[in-house]
N, C-alpha and C positions, 0 to 999 in steps of 0.2 A: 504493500500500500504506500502510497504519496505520502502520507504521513508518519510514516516510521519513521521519517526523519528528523524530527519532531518528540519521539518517541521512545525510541532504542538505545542504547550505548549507552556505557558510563558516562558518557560526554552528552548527555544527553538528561542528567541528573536535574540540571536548573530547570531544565523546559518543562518537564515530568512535576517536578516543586510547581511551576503555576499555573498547570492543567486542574492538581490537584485542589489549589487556591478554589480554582471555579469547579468543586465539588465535582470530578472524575472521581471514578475507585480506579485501583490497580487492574480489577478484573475490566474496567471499559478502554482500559490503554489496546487491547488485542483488537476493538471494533475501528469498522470504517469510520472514519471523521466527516461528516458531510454538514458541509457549509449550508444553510438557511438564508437566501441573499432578500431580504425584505425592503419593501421601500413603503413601510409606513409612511404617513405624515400625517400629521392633525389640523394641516392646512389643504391638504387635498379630498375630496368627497369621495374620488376611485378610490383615495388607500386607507379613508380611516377607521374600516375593519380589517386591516391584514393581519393585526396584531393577533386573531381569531383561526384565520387562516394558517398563518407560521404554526401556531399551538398544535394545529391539526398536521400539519406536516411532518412537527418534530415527533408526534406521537406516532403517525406511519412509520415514520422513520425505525423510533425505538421496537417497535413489535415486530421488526426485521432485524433486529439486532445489530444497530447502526445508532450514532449518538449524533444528534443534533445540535448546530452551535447557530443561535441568530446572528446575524449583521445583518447591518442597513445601508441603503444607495439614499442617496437625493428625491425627491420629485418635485415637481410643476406641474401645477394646473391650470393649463392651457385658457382652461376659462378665463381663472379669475390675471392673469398676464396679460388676457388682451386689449389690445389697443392701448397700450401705453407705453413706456419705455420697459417693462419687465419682460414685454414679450424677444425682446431681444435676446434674451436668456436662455428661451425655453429649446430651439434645436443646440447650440453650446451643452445646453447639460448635457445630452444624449453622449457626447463624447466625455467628460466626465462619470460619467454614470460606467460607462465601458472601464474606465482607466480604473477607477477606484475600487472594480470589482476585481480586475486584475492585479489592485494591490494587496488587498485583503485575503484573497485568493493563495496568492504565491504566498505573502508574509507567515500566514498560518498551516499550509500545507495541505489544503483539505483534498479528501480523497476525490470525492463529488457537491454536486451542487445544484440547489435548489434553488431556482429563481421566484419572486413572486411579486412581480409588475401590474399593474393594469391599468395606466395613463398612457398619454401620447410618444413622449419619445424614450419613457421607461422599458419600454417591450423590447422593442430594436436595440437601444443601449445594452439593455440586458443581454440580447442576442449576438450582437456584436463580441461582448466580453466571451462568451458562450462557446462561440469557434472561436478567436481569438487563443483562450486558456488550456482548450481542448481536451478538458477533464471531463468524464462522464456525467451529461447534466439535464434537468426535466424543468418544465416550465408551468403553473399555477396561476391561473391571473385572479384575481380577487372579485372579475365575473361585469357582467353590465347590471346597471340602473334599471329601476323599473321606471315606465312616462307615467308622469303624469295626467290626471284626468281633470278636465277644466269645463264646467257648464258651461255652452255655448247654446243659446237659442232653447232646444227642446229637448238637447241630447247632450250626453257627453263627449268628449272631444278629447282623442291623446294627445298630448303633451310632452315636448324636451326643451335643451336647453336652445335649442334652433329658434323653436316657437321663441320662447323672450328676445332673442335677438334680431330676428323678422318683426316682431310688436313694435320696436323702438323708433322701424320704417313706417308702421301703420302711424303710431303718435304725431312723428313728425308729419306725416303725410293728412294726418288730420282725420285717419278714418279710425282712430281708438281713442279713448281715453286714457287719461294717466293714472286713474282710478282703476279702471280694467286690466291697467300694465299692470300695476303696483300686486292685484287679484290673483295674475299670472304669473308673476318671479316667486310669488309665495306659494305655487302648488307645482310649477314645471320638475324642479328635481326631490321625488318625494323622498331619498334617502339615499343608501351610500351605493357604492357603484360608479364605472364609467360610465359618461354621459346617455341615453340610453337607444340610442339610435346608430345608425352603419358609421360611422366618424371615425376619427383617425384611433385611439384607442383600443375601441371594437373589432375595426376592422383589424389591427397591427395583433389583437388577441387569437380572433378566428385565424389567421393565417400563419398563426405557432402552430396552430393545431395542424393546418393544410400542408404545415413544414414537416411538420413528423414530430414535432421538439414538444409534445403537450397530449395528456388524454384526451380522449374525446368529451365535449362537455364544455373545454376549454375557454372555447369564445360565446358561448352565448348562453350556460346556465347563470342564472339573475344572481348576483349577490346576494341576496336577503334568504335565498333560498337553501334547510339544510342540504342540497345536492352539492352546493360549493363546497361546503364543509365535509362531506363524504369526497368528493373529491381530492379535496387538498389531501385528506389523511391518504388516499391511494394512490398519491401521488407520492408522498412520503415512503410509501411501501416500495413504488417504483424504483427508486432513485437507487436502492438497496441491490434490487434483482439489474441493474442495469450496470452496476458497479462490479456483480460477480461477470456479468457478460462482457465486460470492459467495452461498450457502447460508447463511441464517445460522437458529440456533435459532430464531427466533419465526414464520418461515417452517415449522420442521418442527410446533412445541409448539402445537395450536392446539386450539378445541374440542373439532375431530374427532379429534386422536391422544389426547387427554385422555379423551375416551370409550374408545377403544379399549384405552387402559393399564387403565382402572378395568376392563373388559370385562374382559382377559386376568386380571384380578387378581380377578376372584367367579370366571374360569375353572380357576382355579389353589387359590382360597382360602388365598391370601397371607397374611402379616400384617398385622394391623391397622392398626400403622405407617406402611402404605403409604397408609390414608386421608388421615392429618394430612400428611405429606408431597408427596401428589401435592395437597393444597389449595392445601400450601403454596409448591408452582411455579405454579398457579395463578394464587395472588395475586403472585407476582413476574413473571409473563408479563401481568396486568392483565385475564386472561381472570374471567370471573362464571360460578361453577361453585358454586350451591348445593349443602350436606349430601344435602340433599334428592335431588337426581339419583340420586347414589350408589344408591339404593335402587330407581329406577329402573330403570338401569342390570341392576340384580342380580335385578332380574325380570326381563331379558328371556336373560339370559345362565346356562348351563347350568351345575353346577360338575363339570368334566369330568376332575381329576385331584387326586387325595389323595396329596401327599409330607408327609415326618415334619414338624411332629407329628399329624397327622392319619392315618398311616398306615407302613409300614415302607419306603416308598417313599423314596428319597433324588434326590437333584437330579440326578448322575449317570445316575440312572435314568433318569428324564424326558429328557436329553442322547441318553442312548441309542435312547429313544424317537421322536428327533426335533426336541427341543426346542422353541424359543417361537413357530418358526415351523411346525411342527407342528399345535399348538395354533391358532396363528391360523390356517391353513388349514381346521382343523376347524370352527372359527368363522364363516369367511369370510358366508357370510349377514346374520350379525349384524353386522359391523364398518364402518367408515368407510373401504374401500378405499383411496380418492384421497389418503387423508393421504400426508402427502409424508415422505422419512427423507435422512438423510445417504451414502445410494448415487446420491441424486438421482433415483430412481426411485418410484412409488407403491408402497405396502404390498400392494400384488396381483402385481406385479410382482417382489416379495423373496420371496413364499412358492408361486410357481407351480411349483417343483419340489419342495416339501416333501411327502416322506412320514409318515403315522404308524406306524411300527415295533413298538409294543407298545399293541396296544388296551385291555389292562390297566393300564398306566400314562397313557395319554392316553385315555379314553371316548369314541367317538362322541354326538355331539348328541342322536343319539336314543335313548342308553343310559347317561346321567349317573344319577352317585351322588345330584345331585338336581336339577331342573327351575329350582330360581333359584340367584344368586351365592352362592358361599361366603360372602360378610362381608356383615352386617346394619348399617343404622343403627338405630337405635330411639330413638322420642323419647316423650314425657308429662313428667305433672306433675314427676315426677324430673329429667325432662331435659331441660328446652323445647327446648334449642339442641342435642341428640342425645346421642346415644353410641353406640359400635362393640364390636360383637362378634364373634368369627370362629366365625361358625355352623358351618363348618364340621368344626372340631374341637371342637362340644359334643355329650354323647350327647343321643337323640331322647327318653331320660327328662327332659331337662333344657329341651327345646325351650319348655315352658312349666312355670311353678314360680313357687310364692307360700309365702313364707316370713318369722320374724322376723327385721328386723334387727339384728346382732350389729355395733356400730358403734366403730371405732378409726380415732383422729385419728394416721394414721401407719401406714406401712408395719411399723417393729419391731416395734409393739405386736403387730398382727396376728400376724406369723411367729411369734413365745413364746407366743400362745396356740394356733396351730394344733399347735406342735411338744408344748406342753404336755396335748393330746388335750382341750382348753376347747370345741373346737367342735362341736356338736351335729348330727346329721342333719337336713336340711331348713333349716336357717340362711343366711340371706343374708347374709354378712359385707361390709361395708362399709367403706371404705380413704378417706379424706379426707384435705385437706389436701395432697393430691401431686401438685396439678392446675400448670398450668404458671406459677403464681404463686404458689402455697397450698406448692407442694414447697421451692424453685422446682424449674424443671427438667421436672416429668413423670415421676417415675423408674418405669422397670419395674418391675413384680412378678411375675417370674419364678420368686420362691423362692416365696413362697406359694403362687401358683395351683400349683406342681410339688409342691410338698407334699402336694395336697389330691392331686395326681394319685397319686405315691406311695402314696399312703394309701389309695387306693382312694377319697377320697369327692369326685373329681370329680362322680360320678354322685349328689349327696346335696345337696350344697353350692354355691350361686353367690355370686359374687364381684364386687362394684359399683365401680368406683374412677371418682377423677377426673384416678387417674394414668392411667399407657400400661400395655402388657402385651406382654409380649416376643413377635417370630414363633414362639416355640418353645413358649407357653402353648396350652393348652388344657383345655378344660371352660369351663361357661358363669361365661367371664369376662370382664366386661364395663368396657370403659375410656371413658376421652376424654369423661367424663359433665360436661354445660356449661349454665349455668354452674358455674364449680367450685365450692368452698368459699371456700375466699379470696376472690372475687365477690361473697359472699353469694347462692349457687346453690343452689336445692333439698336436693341431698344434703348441705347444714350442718345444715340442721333437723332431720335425722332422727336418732331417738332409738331405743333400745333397746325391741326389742321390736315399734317396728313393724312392719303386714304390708306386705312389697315385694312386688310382682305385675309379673314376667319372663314377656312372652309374645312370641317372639322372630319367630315365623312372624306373628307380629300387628305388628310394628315395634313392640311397646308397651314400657315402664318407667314405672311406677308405684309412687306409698306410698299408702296409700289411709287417707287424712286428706284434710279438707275442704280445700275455699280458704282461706277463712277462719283455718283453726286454721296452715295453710303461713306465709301473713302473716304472724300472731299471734308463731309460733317464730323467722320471719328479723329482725321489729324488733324482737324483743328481743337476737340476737347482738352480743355487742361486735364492735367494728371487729379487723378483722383485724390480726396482729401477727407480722412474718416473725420467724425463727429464727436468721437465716442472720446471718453479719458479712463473706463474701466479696465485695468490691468489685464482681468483676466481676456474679457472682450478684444482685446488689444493682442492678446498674442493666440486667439480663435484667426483674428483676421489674417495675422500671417500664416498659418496653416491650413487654414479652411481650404479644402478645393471644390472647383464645381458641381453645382447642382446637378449637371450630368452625371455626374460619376458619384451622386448620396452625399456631395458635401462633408465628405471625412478630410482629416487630418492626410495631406500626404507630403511628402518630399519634396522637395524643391526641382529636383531630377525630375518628377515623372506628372510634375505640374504643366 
């Protein structure tokens, strides 16, 4: 074991003195040592039952005869970050969150490792450190939110946190009251859990599970629910039987579960999120997974189920329906069966009893809402190195759309003119400077694109950034556009008034200016000048690499 090291030898006498400190016997010095990687917080809603969760893990653990040690990661709640200078924070931690597992990891020598995320860039982070440390390891998320229910009219009405964040458009827009808002932030998230809709969280959950790295259950049994907690405890149990099979991540993470996650993820029309994210396990598993597949990928695969914000459907639903293995059953033709998961079993193997439950919530292959993947890449003159849209939740007016662009360096600026009713119908609004060097960070724009939704002029208005865009946007809002601004990428040069050309079913983004005149505008931009004065932000930005490639940490060489 990893940990004899730790453990064994005369020389080894001090270490043994403060295992013992933290009430080991002699007789648990023989057990596997398996790390509890938690990311409580009493500031996040996703985590502040994990502490419930780890209990249950450690105890799978012990009745396998493996000794459980908690430690904690960071988190952020994407929610309460947004739209202010915090949210700059929130993709930075994701690489801390990796590092510091990696510290804790190595310093203490554990044999295996139990993850237990369930926010936005907590899952990935996690997953990152995961292959990364390449010790035998299982993933637990602490599960989705139940929506809430809001009288409307004659009936009840489900409820997340989308809904409050579209209200803020109706307010403005004059068609709610602030009475009605004030009704609704008080019943939208009735308790702990990730947000409770397909969003970046949910989706980054469900596709541990798509990855092979998580029981079934994973992504979409409701927090509140004892299923979690049986869960977790057999997951606990897992981590033990996976340790004698020396299972280790890079065995499960490989081309083929990488296909399959993107798969479940056009099948689901996840959040966006989840592209930059699964890149960026990618590149820390060492595997070569161009942008380009993606798209691929999402023509071959159906998109078989609409949960919020694409639809009134919630996560629970989906659960109810069956869940993720449901879903891949439905799939089953298209997928890479043989990938291997931490049951130690093949993925044909994990879903041979799964039923589909509600053909309305999970669609038959041959009766999808549409023939390719919910989430688009699109590349052109705007974007050589791509960008991501969640086609999914754009309307079919907006599938293609040429308009001018209305161009602000910053998320503020943008939100006071949209709130300000500055935006015109048929406007391409443009957001720069928010790219994962140009922000730093990437920060969501969740209040805007909700805005626009609020406001009715999703269906009017697209939206170009070279920030990100929360799982809970929708309308044609288009992120992760590369290179950024701060690069000196395409979208610096564009000026007001240009025509952008979104044809989304085409893969295209375009400004329809020459070569020439493109050139002409980027040598003349001055050299970029960050904003920022926080240390750590400060040395994200010299490492940070493109949103193409998941925005990790890389080299100066291979920059």
């Amino acid at each position: 074991m990893k940990s004899e090291v730790v453990k064994q030898g005369i020389e080894r006498a001090p270490h043994r003195a403060l295992l013992y400190a933290l009430g080991i016997s002699k007789k648990d010095l023989a057990k596997p040592f398996i790390g509890i990687v938690n990311s409580f917080s009493e500031i996040v809603p996703g985590h502040i039952h994990l502490r419930a969760i780890a209990q249950a893990v450690k105890e799978g653990i012990q009745s396998q005869g493996g000794i459980g040690f908690e430690v904690n990661t960071i988190a952020v709640c994407d929610g309460i970050a947004m739209n202010h200078p915090g949210m700059k924070y929130s993709l930075p931690c994701r690489e801390l969150i990796a590092d510091s597992v990696e510290v804790i990891a190595e310093a203490h020598a554990f044999d295996g490792l139990v993850f237990i995320p369930n926010c936005d860039k907590i899952v990935p982070g996690m997953l990152m450190a995961a292959v990364r440390l390449n010790i035998p390891a299982i993933f637990i998320s602490g599960g989705p939110m139940l929506a809430g229910q809001w009288r409307s009219g004659d009936s009840n009405k489900f409820v997340d946190l989308s809904s409050v964040f579209m209200a803020v458009g109706k307010v403005a827009k004059g068609e709610m009251t602030e009475s009605e808002l004030e009704e609704l932030e008080r019943i939208a998230c009735p308790g702990c859990g990730s947000c409770a809709g397909m969003f970046t969280a949910n989706t980054m959950n469900c596709l541990t599970e798509a990855l092979g790295m998580a029981l079934p259950g994973n992504g979409t049994i409701p927090a509140v629910e004892a299923r979690r907690t049986n869960l977790a405890y057999e997951t606990g149990q897992q981590i033990v039987e996976i340790l004698k099979q020396n299972i280790r991540p890079r065995d499960i993470i490989t081309n083929n579960s990488l296909y399959n996650a993107f798969a479940v993820d056009m099948a689901l029309g996840g959040s966006t999120n989840s592209v930059l994210h699964l890149m960026a396990i990618a590149y820390e598993t060492g595997i070569e997974f161009p942008l380009s597949l993606v798209n691929e990928i999402s023509s071959r695969i159906p998109h078989i189920c609409k949960i919020s914000p694409a639809s009134d459907y919630h996560v629970e639903d989906l659960d109810r329906a069956g869940g993720i293995p449901a879903v891949v059953k439905e799939l089953a033709p298209l997928l890479k069966l043989k990938a291997k998961t931490v049951l130690g079993k093949p993925l044909a193997q994990i879903i041979d009893k799964a039923l589909v439950k509600n053909s309305e919530v999970i669609r038959p292959v041959s009766k999808p809402y549409s023939a390719t993947g919910g989430i688009t890449i699109l590349f052109g003159n705007l974007a050589p190195e791509g960008a991501v849209v969640k086609s999914a939740a754009v309307a079919p007016e907006m599938l293609k759309h040429e308009g001018p662009a209305r161009v602000f360096d910053g998320e503020e600026a943008a939100t006071a003119a949209i709130i300000q009713g500055k935006i015109k119908s048929g406007e391409v609004i443009i957001i720069r400077y928010e790219g994962p060097k140009g922000g730093p960070g990437m920060r969501e724009m969740l209040t805007p694109t909700s805005l626009l939704s609020g406001m009715g002029m999703d269906k009017e208005v697209a939206l170009v950034t070279d920030g990100r865009f929360s799982g809970a946007t929708r309308g044609a809002a288009i992120g992760h556009v590369s290179p950024e601004a701060a690069s000196q990428g395409p979208i610096a040069a564009v000026r007001n008034g240009d025509t952008i050309k979104i044809d989304i079913l085409g893969h295209k983004l375009e400004i329809d200016i020459s070569k020439e005149e493109m050139e002409k505008r980027l040598s003349q931009l001055p050299k970029f000048q960050p904003k920022v004065t926080s240390p750590y932000l400060g040395r994200y930005m010299e490492k940070v690499g493109s949103a193409s490639k998941g925005a990790v940490f890389i080299s100066a060489e291979t920059k």
